[in-house]
C-alpha positions in Angstrom: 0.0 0.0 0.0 0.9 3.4 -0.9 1.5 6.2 2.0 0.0 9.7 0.8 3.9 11.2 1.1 4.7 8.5 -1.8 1.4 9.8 -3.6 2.4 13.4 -3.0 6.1 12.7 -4.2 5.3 10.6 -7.4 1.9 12.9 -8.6 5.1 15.9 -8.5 7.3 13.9 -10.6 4.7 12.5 -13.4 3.5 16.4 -13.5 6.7 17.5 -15.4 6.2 14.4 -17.4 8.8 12.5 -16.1 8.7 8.3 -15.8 9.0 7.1 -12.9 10.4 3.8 -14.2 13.1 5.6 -15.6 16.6 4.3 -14.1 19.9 6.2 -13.2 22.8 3.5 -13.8 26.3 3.7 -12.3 28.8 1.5 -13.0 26.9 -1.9 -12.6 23.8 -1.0 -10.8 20.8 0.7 -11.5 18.1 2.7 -9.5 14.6 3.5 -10.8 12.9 6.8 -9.7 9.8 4.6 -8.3 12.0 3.1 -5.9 13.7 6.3 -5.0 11.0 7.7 -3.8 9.3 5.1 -2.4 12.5 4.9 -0.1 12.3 9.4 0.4 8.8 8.5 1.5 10.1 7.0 4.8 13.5 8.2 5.2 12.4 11.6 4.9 10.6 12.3 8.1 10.6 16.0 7.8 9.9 16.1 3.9 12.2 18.0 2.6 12.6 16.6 -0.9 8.9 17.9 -2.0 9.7 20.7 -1.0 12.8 20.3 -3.1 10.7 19.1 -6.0 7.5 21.4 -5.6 10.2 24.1 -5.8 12.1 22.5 -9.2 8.9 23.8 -11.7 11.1 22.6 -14.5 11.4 18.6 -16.3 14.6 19.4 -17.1 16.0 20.8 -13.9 13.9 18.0 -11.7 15.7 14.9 -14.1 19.4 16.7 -13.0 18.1 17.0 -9.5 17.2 13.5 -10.0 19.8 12.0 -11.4 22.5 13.3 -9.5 21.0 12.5 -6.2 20.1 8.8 -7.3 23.6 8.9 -8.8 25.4 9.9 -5.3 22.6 7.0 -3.3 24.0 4.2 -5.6 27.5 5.5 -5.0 27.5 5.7 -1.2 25.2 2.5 -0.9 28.0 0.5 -3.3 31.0 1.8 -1.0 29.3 0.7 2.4 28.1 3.9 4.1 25.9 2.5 6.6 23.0 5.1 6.2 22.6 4.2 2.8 23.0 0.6 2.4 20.4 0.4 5.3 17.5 1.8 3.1 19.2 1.5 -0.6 21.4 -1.9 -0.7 17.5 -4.0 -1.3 16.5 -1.9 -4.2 19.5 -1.4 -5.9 19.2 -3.6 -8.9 22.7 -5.0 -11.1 22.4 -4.6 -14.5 23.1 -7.8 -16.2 
């Protein structure tokens, strides 16, 4: 089941026509912006990253927000830091 910050989060993206099963690969690995944000929508307790988003009003400048964030998770999670292979490490998918 969906929690409403996940609804919030996702109806922001899709507005600036972006696909949420779109991926951001780095080196071997892959994240989708579905599972991204399903992840923000209980790591982020105080909800920052809308505010992040809602504040974005552009596709092209929400994909580089995006992109380098999902880019820097996969990064962090493959090198070991504990606080993001807690929450990241399940959804990261290899790319075969």
């Amino acid at each position: 089941m969906e929690n409403e910050y996940l609804a919030e989060l996702k109806n922001i993206v899709i507005e600036e026509g972006i696909d949420l099963t779109e991926t951001v690969k780095y080196t071997e690995h892959e994240l989708s912006i579905n599972d991204y944000l399903a992840a923000v929508s209980f790591r982020d307790k105080d909800q920052l990253v809308i505010q992040v988003l809602e504040q974005m009003g552009d596709e092209g400048l929400m994909e580089w927000y995006l992109t380098g964030t999902m880019t820097r998770i996969i990064m962090e999670t493959l090198n070991g830091d504990p606080s993001y292979v807690d929450c990241y490490s399940k959804i990261l998918k290899k790319i075969s």
